[in-house]
Structure formats: C-alpha cells, structure tokens
C-alpha positions as CSV (number, residue, x, y, z in Angstrom):
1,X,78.5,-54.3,13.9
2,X,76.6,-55.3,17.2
3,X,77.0,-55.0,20.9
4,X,78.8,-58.3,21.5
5,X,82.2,-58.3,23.0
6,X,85.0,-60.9,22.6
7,X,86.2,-62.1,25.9
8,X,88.1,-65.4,27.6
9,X,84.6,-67.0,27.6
10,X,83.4,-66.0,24.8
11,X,81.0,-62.9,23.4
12,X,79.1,-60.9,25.9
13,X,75.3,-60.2,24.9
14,X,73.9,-56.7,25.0
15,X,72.2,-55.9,28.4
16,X,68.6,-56.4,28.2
17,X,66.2,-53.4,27.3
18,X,64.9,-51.9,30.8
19,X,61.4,-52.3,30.7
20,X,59.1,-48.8,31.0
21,X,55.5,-49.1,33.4
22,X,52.7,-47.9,31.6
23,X,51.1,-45.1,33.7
24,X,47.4,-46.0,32.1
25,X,47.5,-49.8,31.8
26,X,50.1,-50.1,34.4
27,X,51.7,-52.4,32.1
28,X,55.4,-52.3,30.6
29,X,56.3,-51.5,27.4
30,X,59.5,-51.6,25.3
31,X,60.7,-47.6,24.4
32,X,59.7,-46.6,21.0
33,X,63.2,-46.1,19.5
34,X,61.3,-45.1,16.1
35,X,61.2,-41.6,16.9
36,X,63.5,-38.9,14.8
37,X,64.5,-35.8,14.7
38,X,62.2,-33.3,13.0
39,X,63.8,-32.3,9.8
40,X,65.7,-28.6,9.5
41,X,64.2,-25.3,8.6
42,X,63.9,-25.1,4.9
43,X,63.1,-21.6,4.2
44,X,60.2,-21.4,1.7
45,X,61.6,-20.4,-2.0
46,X,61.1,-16.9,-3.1
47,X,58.2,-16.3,-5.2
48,X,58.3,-16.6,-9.3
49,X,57.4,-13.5,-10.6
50,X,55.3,-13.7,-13.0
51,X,56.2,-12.2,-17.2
52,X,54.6,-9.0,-18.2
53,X,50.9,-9.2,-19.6
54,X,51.2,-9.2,-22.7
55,X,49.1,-10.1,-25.7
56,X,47.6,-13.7,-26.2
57,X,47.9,-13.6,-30.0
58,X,49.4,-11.6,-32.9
59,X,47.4,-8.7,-34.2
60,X,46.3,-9.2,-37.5
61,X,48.4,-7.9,-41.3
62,X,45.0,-6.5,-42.4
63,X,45.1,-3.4,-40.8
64,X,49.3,-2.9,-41.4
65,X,48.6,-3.4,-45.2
66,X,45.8,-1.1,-45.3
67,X,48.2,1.5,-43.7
68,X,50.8,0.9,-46.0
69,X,48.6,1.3,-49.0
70,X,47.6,4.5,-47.5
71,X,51.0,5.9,-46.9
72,X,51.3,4.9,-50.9
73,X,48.4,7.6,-51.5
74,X,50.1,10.2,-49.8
75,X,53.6,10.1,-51.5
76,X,52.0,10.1,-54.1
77,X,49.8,13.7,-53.3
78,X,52.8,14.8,-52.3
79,X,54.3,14.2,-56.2
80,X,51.1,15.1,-58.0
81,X,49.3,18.2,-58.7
82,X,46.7,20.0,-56.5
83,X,44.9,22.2,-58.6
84,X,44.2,22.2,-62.7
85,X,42.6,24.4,-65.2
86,X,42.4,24.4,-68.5
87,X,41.4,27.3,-71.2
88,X,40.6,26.7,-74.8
89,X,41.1,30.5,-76.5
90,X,39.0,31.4,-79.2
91,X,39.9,31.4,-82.8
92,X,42.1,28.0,-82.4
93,X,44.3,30.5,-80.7
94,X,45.5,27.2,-78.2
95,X,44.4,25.6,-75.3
96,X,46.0,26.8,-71.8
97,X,46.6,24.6,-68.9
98,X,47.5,25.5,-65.5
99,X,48.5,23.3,-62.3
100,X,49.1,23.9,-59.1
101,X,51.9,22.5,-57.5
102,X,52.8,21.9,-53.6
103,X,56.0,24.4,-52.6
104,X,56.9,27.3,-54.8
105,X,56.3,26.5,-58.7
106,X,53.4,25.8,-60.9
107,X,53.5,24.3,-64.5
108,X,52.1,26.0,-67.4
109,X,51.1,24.0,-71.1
110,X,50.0,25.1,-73.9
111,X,49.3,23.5,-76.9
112,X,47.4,23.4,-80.5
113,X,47.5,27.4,-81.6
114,X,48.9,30.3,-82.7
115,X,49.1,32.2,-79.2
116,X,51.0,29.6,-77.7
117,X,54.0,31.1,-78.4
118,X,53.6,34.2,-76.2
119,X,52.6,32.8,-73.3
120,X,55.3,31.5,-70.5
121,X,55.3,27.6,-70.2
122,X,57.1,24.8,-68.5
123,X,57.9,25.3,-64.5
124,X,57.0,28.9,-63.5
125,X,57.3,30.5,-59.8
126,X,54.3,31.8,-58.2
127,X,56.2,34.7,-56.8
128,X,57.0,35.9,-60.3
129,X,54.0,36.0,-62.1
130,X,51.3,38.2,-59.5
131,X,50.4,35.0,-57.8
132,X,52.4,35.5,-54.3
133,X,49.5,34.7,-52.1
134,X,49.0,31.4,-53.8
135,X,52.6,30.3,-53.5
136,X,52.1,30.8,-49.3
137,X,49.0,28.7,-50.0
138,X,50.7,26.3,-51.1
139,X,54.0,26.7,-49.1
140,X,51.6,25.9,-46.0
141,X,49.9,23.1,-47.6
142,X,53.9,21.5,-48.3
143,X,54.7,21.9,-44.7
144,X,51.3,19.8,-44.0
145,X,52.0,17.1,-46.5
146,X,55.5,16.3,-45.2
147,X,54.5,16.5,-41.5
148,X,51.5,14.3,-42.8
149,X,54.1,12.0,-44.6
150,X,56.3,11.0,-41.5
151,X,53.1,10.7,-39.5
152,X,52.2,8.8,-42.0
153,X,55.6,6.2,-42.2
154,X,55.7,6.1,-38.3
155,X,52.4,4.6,-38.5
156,X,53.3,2.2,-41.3
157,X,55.8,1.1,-39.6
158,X,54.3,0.8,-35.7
159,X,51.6,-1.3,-37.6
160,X,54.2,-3.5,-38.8
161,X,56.3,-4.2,-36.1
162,X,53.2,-5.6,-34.3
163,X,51.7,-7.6,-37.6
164,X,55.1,-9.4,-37.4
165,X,55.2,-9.8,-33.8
166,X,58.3,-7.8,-33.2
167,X,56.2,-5.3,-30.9
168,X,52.7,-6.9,-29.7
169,X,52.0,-4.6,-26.4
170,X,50.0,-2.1,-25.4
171,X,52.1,0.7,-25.9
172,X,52.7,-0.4,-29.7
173,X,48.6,-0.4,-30.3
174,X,48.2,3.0,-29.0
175,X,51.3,4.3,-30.7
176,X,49.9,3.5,-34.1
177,X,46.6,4.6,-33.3
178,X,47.5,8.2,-31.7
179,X,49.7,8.1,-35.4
180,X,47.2,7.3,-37.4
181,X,44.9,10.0,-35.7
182,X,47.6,12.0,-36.6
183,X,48.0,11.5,-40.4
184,X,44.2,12.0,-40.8
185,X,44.4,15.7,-39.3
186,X,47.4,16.6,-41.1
187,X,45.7,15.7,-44.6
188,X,43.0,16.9,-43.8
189,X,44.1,20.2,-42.5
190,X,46.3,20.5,-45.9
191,X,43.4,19.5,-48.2
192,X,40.4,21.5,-46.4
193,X,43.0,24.5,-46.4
194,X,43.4,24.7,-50.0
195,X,39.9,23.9,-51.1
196,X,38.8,26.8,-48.9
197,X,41.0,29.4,-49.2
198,X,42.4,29.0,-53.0
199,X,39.6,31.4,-54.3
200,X,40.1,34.6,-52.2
201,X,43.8,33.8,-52.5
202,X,43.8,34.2,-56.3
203,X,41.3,36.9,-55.9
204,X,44.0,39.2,-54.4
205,X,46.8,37.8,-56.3
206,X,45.1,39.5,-59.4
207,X,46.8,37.9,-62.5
208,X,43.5,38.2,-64.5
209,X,40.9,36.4,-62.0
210,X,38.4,39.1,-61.0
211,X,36.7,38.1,-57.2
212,X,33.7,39.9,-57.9
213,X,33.2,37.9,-61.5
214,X,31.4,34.6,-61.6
215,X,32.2,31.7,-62.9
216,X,36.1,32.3,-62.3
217,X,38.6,30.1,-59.5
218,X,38.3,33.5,-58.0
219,X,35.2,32.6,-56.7
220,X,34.9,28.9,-56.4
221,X,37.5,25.6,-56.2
222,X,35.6,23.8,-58.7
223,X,33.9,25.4,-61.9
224,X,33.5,26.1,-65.2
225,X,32.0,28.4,-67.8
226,X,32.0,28.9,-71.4
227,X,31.0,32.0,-73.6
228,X,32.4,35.3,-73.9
229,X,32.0,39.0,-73.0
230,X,33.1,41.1,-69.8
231,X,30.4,39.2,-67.9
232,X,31.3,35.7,-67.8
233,X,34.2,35.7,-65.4
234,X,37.0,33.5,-66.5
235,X,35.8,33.1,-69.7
236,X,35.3,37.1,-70.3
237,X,37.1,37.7,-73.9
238,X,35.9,40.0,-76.8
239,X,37.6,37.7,-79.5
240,X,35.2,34.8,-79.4
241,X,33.9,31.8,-77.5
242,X,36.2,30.7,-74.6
243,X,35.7,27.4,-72.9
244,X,37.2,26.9,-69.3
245,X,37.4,24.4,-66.6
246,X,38.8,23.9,-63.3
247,X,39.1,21.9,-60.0
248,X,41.3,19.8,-57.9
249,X,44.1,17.6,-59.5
250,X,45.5,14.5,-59.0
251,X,47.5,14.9,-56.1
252,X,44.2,16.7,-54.0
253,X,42.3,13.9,-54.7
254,X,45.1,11.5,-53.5
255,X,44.9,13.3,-50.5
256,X,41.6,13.3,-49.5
257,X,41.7,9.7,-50.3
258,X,45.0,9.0,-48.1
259,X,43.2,10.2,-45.5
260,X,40.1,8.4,-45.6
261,X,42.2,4.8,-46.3
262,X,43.8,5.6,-43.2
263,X,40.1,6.0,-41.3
264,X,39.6,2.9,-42.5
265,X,43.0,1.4,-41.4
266,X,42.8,2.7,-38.1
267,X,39.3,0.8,-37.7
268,X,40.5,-2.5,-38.6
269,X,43.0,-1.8,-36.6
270,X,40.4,-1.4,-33.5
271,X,38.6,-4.0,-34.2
272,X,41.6,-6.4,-34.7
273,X,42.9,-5.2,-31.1
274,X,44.5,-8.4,-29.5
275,X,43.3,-10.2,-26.3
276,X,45.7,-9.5,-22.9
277,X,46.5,-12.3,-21.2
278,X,49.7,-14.2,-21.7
279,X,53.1,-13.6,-23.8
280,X,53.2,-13.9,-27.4
C-alpha cells in the first residue's frame, strides 16, 4: 500500500515532506521518523529464593557402622551375665558357681561332687534366698540397660539415615550426637553402679558373705582367695582347702566396652562432619 490515489488523470503522488529549519545550522532537515515509542513497564520478576543450606556431601558409613557394632555390644550386656563366682569345696565336695543376672534372678551351677545335691541350682530369685538388696541392684542397673538400649538404636539409626543420605542436615548430626552422648552415660551409669555398690549390697544381704572378712565380694568387685579357717573370708571353711574367685561377667564387660565403641563412634562421627554449602 502507498499514498497514491487513482483519479481521471491518473495516480496522485504523496505531498512532499515539509522541510524543518535547523535552529543551529539554520539549515533544513527531513523529520526523523525513526523514533518509537519507549517499550511498556515490565515489572522486574520476583526474586528466586534460594534452597535450604544444606550439606555439600554425604557424611561418611564409618561412623554409622561403628555405632551399629556398638549397639551389637549392648544387646548383648543386656543377655549376658554381670557378675560370676565360682567356689571349689573341699574334699571334691563340688565346685559352686554363681552369676549375676540383670532383673530379678540369678543362676546357680554346680558340678563334679557329692554336695551338689543339696544345694539349690538352675534360675533362682534374689528375693528368696537373703539377697534382696542385690536384686534392687540389679533391678536399677536393668532400668539403665534398656534406657541405654533405645538410646542406643535411636543413634544407630540417626547415623544411618544420614550415611545413606536420607537425612544429611544439621539437625540429623546433632541428633546422633546428643544420642550418642546419651548411650555413653546410661552404660556407664549402669556399669560404674554395680561395680561400686555390689560389695556393701551383699554385705547387708547376709547369705554367708561377712563385710568385715577379707577376701570375700563383700568387700571387693573383683577377688579371690584360697585356704581355709574363720579368717579367710570367702574361703573360711573348717573342712579343708577352699579355692574361690570372682569378678565381673560377660555381660559387664560388654558394657563397659559398648560404651567405649560408642566414644569412639561418636568421634569419627565429628571428625566426618560434612561441609555446609549446597544441597545433597
């Protein structure tokens, strides 16, 4: 399309462009018809937000697996048991073993003599047989344990979630460690406990351990003795030579080793803390 016009004589041409005066160079110029419109308000977009901080990489499976084997140890403390003594009578009369068991009941053997047959074996209660203040020992020490053992499987699993990068923030390294910290005080608290106050509990539960004769569990966690007479504590007997020995069984050792696998865990796990920066 253009300005032209048919007509009787023909097409009409456009008018001719009026001519402006320069005001400077008092010469004419042709309009600039290249000017246009400035373009419409876009309103700026609204700002990304950024993701969460989280960690640049994956903690690592040491520390997890180290937990793990420590939650191991302390099922199996739980299972084992905490105390053991064994008493060879004189005269091939039979050799006596005792152990101490987490809860309410403690196991009796005996085995290779003639006495054997009047003393009480198998799975005995503490409250029946003079040793009351032994069972509440031991009733605490339970309450410990299983407190210790969901600590324990909490932590487990925390460390988990973050080795397989289910959880990998901040919250989930703290958890495990404030767990972990946990775990340690609770075995500890149930291990310390008995090791301390075992002796002056069976001192007043009676049931043949004198607290004023030495060697006897009356007066130590770990001993033994062997001999005879009114002067040698556990081993006292008029009869002949007795030979005794006690200390901590498998499940105290289990627990003082629970606890310090989980030290250990809980270091590798500080020292395998991941680098904030950027998500997973």
């Amino acid at each position: 399309m253009g300005f032209s016009k048919s007509g009787p004589y023909g097409a009409e041409e456009p008018p001719p462009e009026r001519q402006l005066p320069d005001l400077l160079t008092n010469q004419t110029v042709s309009p600039d018809h290249s000017f246009e419109r400035p373009p419409a308000y876009v309103p700026p977009p609204p700002p990304v937000r950024t993701p969460p901080r989280r960690f640049r990489r994956r903690p690592s499976s040491l520390p997890a697996l180290v937990l793990v084997l420590g939650l191991a140890l302390v099922i199996g403390s739980c299972l084992g048991g905490w105390w053991t003594m064994t008493v060879s009578e004189p005269n091939q009369e039979g050799t006596l073993g005792i152990t101490f068991l987490l809860g309410s009941q403690y196991g009796v053997t005996c085995s290779g003599g003639s006495a054997c047959s009047e003393e009480p074996t198998g799975s005995l209660s503490y409250s029946d047989h003079s040793l009351g203040p032994v069972g509440d020992l031991y009733a605490g020490a339970l309450t410990l344990m299983v407190a210790a053992l969901v600590a324990a499987v909490l932590t487990a699993m925390v460390a988990l979630a973050g080795a397989l990068g289910y959880w990998t923030t901040r919250m989930q390294f703290l958890l495990a460690l404030l767990l972990g910290l946990l775990t340690i005080g609770l075995l500890l608290g149930a291990t310390l406990s008995v090791a301390g106050l075992q002796p002056s509990a069976l001192g007043q539960a009676g049931g043949g351990f004198a607290p004023n004769s030495a060697p006897s569990p009356a007066t130590s966690f770990w001993g033994s003795c062997s001999g005879g007479g009114s002067s040698q504590g556990a081993c006292s007997s008029s009869g002949g030579t007795v030979t005794a020995s006690w200390g901590p069984g498998v499940g105290w050792y289990l627990g003082v080793l629970g606890a310090l696998v989980f030290v250990f865990g809980l270091i590798l796990h500080l020292r395998a803390r991941p680098v904030r920066g950027s998500a997973v």
